[in-house]
C-alpha positions as CSV (number, residue, x, y, z in Angstrom):
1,X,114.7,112.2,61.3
2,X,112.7,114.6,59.1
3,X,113.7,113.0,55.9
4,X,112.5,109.2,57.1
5,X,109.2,110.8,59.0
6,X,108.1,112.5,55.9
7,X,109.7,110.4,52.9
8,X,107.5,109.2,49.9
9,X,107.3,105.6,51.5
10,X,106.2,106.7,54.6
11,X,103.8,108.8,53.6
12,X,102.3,106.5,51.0
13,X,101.4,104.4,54.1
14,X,99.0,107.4,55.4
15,X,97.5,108.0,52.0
16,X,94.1,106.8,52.4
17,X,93.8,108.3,55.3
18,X,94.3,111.4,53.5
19,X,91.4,110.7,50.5
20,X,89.4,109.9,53.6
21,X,90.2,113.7,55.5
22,X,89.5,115.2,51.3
23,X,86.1,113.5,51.3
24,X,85.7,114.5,55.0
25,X,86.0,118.1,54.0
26,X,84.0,118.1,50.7
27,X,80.9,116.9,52.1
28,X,81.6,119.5,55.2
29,X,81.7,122.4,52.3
30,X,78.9,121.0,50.3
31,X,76.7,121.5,53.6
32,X,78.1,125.0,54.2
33,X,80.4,126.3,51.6
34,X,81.1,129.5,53.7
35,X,82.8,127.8,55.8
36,X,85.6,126.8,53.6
37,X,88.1,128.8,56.0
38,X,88.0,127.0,59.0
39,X,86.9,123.3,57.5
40,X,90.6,123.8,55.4
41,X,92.1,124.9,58.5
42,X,90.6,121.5,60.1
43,X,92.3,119.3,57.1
44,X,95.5,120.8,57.2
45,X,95.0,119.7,61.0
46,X,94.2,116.4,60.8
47,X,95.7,115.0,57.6
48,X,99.0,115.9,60.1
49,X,97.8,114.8,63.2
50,X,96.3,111.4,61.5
51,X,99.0,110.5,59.8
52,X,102.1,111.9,62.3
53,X,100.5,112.0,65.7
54,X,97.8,108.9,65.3
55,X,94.5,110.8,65.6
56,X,92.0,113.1,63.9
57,X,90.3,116.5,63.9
58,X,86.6,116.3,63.4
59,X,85.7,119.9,64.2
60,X,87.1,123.5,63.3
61,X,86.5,124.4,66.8
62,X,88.2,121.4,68.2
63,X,90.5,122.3,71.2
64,X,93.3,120.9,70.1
65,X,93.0,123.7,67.0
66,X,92.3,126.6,68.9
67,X,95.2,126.2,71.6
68,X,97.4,125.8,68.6
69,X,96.3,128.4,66.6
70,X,96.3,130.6,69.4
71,X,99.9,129.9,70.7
72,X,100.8,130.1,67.1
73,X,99.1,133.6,66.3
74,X,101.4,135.1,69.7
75,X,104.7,133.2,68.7
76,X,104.5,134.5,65.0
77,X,104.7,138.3,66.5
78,X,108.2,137.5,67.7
79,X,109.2,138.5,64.4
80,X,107.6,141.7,64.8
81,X,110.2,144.7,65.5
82,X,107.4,146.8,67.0
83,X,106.8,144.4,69.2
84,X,110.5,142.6,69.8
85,X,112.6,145.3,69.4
86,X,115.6,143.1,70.1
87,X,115.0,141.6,66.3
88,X,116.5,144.8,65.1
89,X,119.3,145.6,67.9
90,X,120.5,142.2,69.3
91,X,122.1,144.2,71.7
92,X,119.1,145.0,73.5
93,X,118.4,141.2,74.3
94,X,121.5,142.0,77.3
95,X,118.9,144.4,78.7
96,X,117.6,143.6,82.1
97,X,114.2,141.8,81.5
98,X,112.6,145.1,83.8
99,X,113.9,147.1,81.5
100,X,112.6,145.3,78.5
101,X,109.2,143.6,79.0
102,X,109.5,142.5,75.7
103,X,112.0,139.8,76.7
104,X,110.5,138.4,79.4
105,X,107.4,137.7,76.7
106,X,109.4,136.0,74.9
107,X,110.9,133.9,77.7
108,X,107.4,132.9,78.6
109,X,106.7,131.8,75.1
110,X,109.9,130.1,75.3
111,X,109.5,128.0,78.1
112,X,105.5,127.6,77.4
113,X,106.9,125.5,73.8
114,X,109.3,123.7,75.1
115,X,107.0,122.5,77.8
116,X,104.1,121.9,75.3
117,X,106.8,119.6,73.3
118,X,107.5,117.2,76.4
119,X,104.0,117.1,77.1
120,X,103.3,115.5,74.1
121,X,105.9,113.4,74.0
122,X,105.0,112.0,76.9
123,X,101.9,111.5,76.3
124,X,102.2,109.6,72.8
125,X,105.0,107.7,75.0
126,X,102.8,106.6,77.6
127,X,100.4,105.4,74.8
128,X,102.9,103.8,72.9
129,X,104.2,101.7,76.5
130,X,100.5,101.1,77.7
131,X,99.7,99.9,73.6
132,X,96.8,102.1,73.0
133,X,98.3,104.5,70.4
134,X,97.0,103.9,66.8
135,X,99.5,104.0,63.9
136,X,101.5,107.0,63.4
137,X,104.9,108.1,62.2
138,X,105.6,109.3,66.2
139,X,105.1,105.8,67.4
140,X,106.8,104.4,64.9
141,X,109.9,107.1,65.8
142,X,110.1,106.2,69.3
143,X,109.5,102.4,68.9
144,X,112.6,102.4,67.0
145,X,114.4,105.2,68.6
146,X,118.0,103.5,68.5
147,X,117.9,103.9,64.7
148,X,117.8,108.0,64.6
149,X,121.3,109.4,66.7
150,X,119.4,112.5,67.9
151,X,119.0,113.5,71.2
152,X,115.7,113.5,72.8
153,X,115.8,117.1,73.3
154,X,116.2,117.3,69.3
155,X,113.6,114.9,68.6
156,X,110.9,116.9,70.6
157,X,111.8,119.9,68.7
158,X,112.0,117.8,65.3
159,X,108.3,117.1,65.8
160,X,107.2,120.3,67.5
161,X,109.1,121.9,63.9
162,X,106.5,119.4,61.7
163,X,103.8,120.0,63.6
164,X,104.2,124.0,63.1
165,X,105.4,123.5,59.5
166,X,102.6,121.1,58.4
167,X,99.5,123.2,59.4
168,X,99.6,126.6,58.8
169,X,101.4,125.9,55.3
170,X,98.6,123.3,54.1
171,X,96.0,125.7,55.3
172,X,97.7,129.0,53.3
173,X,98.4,127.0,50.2
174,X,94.5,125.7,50.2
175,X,92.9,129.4,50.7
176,X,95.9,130.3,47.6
177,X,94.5,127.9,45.5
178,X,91.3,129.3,46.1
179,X,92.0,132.8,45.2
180,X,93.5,131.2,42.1
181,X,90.9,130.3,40.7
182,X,88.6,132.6,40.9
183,X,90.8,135.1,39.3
184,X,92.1,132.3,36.6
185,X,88.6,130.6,35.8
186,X,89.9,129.7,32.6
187,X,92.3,127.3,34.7
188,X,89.8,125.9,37.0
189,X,88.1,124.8,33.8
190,X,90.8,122.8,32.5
191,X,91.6,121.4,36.2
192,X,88.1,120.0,35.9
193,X,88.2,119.3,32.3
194,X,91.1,116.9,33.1
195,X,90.0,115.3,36.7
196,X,86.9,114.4,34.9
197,X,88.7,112.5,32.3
198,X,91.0,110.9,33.9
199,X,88.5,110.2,37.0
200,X,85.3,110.2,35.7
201,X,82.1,111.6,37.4
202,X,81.2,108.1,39.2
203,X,83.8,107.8,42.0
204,X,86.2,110.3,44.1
205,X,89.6,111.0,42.8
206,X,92.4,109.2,45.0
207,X,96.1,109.7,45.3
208,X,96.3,107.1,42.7
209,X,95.3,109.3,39.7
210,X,97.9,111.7,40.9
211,X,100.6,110.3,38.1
212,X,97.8,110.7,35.1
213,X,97.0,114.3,36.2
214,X,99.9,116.2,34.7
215,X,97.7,119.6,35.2
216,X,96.1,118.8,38.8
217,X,100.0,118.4,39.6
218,X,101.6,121.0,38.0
219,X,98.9,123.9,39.4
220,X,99.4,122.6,42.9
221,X,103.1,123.0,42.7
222,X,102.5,126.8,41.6
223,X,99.7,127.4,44.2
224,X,103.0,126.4,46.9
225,X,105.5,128.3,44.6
226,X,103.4,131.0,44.1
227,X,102.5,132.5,47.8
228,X,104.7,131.4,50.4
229,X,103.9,131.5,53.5
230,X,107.8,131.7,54.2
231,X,107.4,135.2,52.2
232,X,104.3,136.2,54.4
233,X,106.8,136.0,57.4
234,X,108.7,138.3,55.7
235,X,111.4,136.8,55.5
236,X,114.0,138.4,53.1
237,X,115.4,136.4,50.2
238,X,119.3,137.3,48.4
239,X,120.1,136.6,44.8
240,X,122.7,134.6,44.3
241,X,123.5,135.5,41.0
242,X,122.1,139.0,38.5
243,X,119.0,138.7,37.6
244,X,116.9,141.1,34.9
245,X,112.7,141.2,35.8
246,X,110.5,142.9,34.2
247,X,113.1,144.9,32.7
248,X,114.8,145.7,35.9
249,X,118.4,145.0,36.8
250,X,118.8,143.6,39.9
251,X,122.4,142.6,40.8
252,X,123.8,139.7,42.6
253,X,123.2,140.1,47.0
254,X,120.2,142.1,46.0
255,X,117.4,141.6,49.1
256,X,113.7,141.3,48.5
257,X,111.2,141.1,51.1
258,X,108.1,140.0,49.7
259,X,104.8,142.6,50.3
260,X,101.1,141.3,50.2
261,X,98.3,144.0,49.6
């Protein structure tokens, strides 16, 4: 369900809608460049919420952003050990929920997503019936809904999954790029060297220049590659095979956890 949601051809269908959120957010940073943080936290928003869910963000401070961010900011400290100890001693999570307060947290948070995920469904359903909801890749799910052999309970949590994956990611790959280029200028030079070439100065750059800007292409795949925000979860990663870095041996089932100053 992923795979068809998020495919090339499906997204090429949602493209201009994401030149339109770019030039949206340009002329938001022009007025107030200080504000980059939260107007690239209200892209990564809508460019998802345009394209998958059928309508747009046109505020940093829109609701619909702050409940999110907020539910987010309290789910992501389930990984925490200080504050779920059960992370580190599974055996703990047969405590009694008196016992451990910890658990009946996360029960809460629990049952608070998986009601948030039937809430929406229902709502773009209703839309969908009624034939008010604008294009998305949700309507076009659950108008053909005998195609996917999922069960609804795995198609809420499919969504809810690209909903969670598609913001915060965006959003930490932007504020990466940033920091990029301030401490490569010499980078940011030939980024702009090229896009004025290739663009020129008299018109935005679409996704259709994307396959005559080798550079633009190659610097955003190392801005994702370079801090992930799977590594900020600190989650650990396991060579598969030896590996020698910086003239260090490090053999094969070696764990790293990534560590951000």
């Amino acid at each position: 369900m992923i795979q068809s949601a998020i495919n090339i051809t499906s997204i090429n269908k949602y493209q201009s809608l994401m030149d339109d959120e770019a030039t949206f957010t340009l002329n938001a940073l022009l007025q107030s460049p200080d504000s980059f943080h939260g107007e690239f936290l209200r892209y990564s928003y809508s460019v998802l919420t345009s394209s998958l869910l059928g309508f747009s963000v046109r505020s940093p401070s829109d609701p619909f952003i702050d409940h999110n961010e907020t539910f987010t900011a309290e789910l992501m400290n389930s990984f925490r050990p200080d504050c779920f100890p059960s992370n580190v001693f599974p055996l703990l999570r047969k405590m009694p929920m008196w016992l451990m307060p910890s658990l009946r947290t996360m029960e809460r948070l629990r049952k608070g997503y998986v009601s948030e995920m039937w809430a929406f469904r229902s709502k773009i359903e209703k839309l969908v019936k009624d034939g008010s909801a604008t294009e998305s890749i949700y309507k076009r799910i659950l108008l053909n809904r005998n195609e996917y052999s999922v069960t609804d309970e795995e198609s809420v949590h499919t969504f809810q999954a690209m909903i969670d994956g598609g913001t915060r990611s965006p959003h930490n790959n932007l504020l990466t790029f940033l920091f990029l280029m301030m401490e490569f200028p010499e980078w940011q030079k030939k980024l702009q060297e090229e896009v004025d070439k290739v663009v020129g100065k008299d018109r935005m750059p679409s996704y259709t220049d994307i396959p005559n800007l080798p550079t633009v292409r190659a610097i955003v795949k190392e801005t994702v590659r370079y801090r992930s925000i799977v590594a900020e979860l600190g989650i650990g990663h396991c060579l598969q095979e030896d590996d020698i870095y910086d003239g260090y041996f490090f053999e094969k089932g070696t764990v790293f956890n990534a560590i951000f100053a």
